[in-house]
C-alpha positions in Angstrom: 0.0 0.0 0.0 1.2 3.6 0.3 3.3 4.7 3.0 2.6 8.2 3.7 3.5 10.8 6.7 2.7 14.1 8.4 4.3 16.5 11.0 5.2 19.8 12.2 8.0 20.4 14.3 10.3 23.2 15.1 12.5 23.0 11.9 13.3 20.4 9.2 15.0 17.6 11.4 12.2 17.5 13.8 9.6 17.2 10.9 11.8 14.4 9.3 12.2 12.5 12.5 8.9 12.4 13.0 8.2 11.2 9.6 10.7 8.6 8.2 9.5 5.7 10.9 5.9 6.2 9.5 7.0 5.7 6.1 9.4 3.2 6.5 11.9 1.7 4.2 10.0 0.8 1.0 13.0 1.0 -1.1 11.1 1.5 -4.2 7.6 3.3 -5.9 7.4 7.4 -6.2 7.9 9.9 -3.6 6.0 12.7 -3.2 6.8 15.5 -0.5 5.2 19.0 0.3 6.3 20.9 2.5 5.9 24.8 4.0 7.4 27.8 3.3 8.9 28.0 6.9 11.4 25.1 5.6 11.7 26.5 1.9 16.0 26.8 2.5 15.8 23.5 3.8 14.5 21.6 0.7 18.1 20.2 -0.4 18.2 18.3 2.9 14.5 17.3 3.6 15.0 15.6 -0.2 18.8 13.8 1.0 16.8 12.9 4.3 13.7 11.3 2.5 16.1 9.4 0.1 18.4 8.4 2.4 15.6 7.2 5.1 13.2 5.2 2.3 15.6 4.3 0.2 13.3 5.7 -2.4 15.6 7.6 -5.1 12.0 9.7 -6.8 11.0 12.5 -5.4 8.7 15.1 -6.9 6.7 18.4 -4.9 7.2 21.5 -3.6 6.4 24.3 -1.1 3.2 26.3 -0.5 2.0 28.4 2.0 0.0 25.1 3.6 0.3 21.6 3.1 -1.9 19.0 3.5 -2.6 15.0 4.9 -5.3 12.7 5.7 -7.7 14.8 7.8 -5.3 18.0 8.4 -3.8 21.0 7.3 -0.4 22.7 8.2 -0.4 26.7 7.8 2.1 29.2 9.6 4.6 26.8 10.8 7.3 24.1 9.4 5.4 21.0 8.1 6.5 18.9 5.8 3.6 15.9 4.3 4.9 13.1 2.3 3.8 9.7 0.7 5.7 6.8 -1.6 3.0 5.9 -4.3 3.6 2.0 -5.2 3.6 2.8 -9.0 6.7 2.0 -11.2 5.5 3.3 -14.7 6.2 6.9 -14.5 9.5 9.1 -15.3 10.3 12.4 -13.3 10.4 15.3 -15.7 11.5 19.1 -15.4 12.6 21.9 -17.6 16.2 20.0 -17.0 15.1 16.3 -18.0 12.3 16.7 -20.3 10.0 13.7 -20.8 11.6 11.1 -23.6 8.4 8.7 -23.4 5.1 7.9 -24.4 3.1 9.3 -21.3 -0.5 9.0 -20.6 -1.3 12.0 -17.7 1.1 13.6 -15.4 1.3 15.1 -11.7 2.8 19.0 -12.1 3.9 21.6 -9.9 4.8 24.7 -11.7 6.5 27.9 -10.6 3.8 31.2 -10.6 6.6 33.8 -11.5 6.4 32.5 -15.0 5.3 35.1 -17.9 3.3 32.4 -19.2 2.4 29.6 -16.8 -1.2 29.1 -18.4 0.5 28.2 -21.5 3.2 26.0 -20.2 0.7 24.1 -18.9 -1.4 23.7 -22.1 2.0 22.8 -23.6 2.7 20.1 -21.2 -0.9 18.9 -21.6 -0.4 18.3 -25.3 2.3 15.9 -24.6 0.0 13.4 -22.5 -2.3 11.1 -24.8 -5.1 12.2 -22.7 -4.2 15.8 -22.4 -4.6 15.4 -18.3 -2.8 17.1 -16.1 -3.2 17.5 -11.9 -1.4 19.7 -9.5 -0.9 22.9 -8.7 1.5 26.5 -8.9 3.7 26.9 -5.6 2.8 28.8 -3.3 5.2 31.0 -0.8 5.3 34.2 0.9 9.3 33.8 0.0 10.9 32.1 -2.7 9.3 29.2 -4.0 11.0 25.6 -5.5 10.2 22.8 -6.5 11.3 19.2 -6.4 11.9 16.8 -9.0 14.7 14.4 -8.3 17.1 17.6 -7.6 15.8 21.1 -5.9 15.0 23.7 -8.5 12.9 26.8 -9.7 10.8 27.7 -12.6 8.9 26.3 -15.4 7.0 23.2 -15.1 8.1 19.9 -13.0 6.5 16.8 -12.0 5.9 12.6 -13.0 4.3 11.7 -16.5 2.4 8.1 -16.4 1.9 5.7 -18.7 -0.9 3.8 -18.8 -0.7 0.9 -16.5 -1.1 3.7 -13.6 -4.7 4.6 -13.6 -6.2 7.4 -11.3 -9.7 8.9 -10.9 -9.7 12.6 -10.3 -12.1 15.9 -10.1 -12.3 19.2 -10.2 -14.1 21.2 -7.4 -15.4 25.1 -7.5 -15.4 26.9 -4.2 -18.1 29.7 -5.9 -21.6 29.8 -6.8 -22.9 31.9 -9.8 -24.9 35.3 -9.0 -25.7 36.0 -12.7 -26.8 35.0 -15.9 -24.2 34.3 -18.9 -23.4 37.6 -20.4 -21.8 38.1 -23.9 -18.8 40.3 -24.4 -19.7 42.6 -26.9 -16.6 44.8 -27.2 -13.3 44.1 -25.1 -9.3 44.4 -25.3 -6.7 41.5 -23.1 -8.5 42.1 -19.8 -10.6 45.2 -19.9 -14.0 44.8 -20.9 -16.2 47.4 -22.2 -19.7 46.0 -22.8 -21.5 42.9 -21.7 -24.7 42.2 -24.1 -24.1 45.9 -25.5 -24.6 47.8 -22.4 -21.6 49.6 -20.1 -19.6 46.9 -18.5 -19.5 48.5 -14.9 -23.5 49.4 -15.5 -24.2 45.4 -15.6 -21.9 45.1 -12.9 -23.6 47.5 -10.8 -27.0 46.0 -11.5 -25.7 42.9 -10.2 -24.9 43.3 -7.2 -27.8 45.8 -6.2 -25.9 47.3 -3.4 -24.9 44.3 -1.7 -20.9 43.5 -0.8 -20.2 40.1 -2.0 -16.6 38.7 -2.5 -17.5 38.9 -6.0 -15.3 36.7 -9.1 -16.1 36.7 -12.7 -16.6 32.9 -14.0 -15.3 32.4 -17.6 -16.6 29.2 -18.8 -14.5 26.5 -20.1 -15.2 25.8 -23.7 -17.1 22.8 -25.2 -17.3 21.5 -21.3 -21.1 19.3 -21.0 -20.4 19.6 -17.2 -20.8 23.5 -16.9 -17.1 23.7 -15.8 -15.2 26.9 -15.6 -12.3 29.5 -14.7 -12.8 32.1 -11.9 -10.9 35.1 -11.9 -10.6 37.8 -10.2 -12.2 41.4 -10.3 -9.2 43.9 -10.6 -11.1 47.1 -10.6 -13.6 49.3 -12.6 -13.3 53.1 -14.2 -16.9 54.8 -13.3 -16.0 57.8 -16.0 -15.6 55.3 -18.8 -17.8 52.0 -17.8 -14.8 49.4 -18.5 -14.0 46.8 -15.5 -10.8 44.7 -15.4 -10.7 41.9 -14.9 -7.7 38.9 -14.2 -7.6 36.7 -17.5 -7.3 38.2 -21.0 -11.4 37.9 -22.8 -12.2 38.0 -26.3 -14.7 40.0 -28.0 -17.8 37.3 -28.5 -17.2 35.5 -25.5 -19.2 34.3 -22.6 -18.6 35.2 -18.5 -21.3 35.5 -15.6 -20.4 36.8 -12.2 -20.0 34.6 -9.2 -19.0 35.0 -5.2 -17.2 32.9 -2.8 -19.7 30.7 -1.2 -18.6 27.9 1.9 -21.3 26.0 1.8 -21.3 25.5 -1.6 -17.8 24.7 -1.6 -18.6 22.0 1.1 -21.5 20.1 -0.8 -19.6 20.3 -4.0 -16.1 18.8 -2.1 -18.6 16.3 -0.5 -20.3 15.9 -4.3 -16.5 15.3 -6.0 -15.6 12.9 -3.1 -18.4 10.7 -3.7 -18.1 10.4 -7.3 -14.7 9.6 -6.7 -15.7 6.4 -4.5 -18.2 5.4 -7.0 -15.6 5.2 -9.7 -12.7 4.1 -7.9 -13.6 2.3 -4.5 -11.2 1.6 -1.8 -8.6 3.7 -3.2 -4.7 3.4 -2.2 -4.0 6.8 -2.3 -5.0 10.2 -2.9 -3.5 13.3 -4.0 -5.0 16.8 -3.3 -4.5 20.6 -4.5 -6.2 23.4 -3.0 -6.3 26.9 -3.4 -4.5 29.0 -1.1 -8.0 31.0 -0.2 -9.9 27.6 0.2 -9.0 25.4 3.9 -9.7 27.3 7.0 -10.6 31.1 5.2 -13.7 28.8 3.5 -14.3 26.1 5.4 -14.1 27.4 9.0 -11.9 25.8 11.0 -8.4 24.3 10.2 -8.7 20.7 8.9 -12.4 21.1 7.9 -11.9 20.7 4.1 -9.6 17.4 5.0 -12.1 15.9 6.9 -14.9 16.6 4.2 -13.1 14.1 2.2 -12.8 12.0 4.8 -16.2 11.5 5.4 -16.3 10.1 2.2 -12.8 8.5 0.8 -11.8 7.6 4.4 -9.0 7.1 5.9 -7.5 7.1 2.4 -3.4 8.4 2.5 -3.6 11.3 1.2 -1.0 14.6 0.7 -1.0 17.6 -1.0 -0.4 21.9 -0.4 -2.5 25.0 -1.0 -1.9 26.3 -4.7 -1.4 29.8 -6.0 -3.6 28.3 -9.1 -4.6 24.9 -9.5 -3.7 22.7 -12.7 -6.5 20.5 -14.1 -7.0 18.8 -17.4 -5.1 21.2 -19.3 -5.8 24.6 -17.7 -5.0 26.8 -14.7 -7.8 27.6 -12.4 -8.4 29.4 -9.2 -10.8 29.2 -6.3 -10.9 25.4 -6.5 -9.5 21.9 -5.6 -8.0 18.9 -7.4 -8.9 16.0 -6.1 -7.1 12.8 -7.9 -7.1 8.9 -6.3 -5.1 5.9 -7.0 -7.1 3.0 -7.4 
């Protein structure tokens, strides 16, 4: 089965002590370890430590601001998560050792300072027969790295699959839509003039009515049957001239509706994703998740309470994963949401 293991301590040693007797010595499989940005310097020896200690020479993950476990989360202080996946078709890949085989999805961790990260990612996606991709951007408030066999920083980094390693996965919104699907008559990159013909800002204001709402604009994604979409953020709005910004490029023609931050829907739709992901795949070995960094306790409540959502449902599955600055799905870059992906 997979080995997995969680702790905090007061630096990197402490963590890893507590760790390497839960995972053991399995000698072989995948390794993958998150860890927070309180131990960000220390990534070159939490990686020697984790090979040294398993005997497991693969390694792919990175930092974020949070990581999490089966039934936790770790935020403000050093954590570090980790779990050896019993899988042996797969091949570590980064912008230093590109993928040289056929692969069928792949696990990514990306770094957010890129120019382009939205298009890396549909890049890498075209490289996978089945154009899937799962994971997430690090997240730090310092530098941020990622690991993939060696410690490094930008681009795109992770484990491509082949086919004999199957997984079940979903995508999960944390928002609810407040407002109809509006056209983009006329709009330039990210400012958007008119929605359906009339002033931007003057739909806008119509929408909310007054009320304060943590509002989002949902772009949907195209040709999805299951309603699927990108939030984005609201940058700002220009009262003299009707335009509002907003933080994706549009085109004229296309389609957006407004949404807000909702908790409980971001509760029954985790619960909703979960239980799918039973059906399809039950009694799962292990699970991978990626949440945004505004998901956990800002949405949920309470520290934990997203982990133990799925754990109503999956169980005591192992399970690892951090908080995202943008999570990767399929073959595009969302926000707002979580990835949810098990190993059957």
């Amino acid at each position: 089965m997979f080995a997995f293991a969680h702790a905090a301590g007061a630096d990197w040693r402490q963590c890893m002590q507590a760790c390497l007797p839960r995972l053991g010595r399995p000698g072989a499989g995948l390794g993958f370890a998150y860890f927070t940005d309180a131990l960000v310097d220390d990534a070159p020896r939490i990686l020697d430590a984790l090979r040294a200690g398993t005997g497991v020479d693969d390694w792919i993950g990175t930092v974020g601001t949070g990581v999490l476990a089966t039934g936790i989360e770790y935020q403000a202080e050093p954590a570090l998560v980790a779990m050896v996946a019993e899988v042996n078709d797969y091949a570590v890949f980064s912008g230093r050792a590109p993928i040289k085989r056929p692969a069928h999805w792949a696990v990514v961790h990306a770094d957010p300072a890129e120019a382009d990260v939205a298009g890396l990612v549909a890049d890498m996606a075209a490289k996978v027969s089945t154009g899937y991709l799962v994971g997430g951007l690090s997240s730090s408030r310092s530098r941020t790295v990622q690991l993939a066999n060696e410690v490094l920083s930008g681009g795109l980094s992770g484990a491509a699959f082949g086919e004999a390693v199957s997984v079940a996965t979903r995508l999960t919104q944390g928002c609810v839509p407040i407002s109809p699907r509006l056209r983009v008559t006329e709009a330039e990159d990210n400012i958007i003039a008119t929605l359906d013909g009339r002033p931007a800002l003057e739909v806008l204001q119509e929408v909310l009515a007054g009320r304060r709402l943590d509002l989002l604009v949902g772009l949907p994604v195209p040709r999805s049957d299951t309603g699927d979409y990108t939030a984005r953020n609201l940058l700002g709005a220009d009262p003299k001239t009707g335009l509002i910004a907003i933080g994706d490029t549009v085109e004229t023609g296309a389609e957006l509706f407004f949404c807000k931050r909702d908790s409980e829907a971001a509760r029954q739709d985790l619960g909703r994703i979960a239980g799918e992901l039973r059906a399809q795949a039950p009694g799962p070995r292990g699970a991978l998740y990626f949440s945004c960094v505004a998901r956990g306790e800002h949405m949920f409540g309470d520290r934990g309470a997203e982990l133990r959502v799925v754990g109503e449902t999956l169980g005591d599955v192992p399970l690892v994963g951090f908080f995202c600055n943008g999570e990767i799905s399929s073959d595009r870059l969302y926000g707002y949401t979580g990835v949810l992906t098990v190993f059957p």
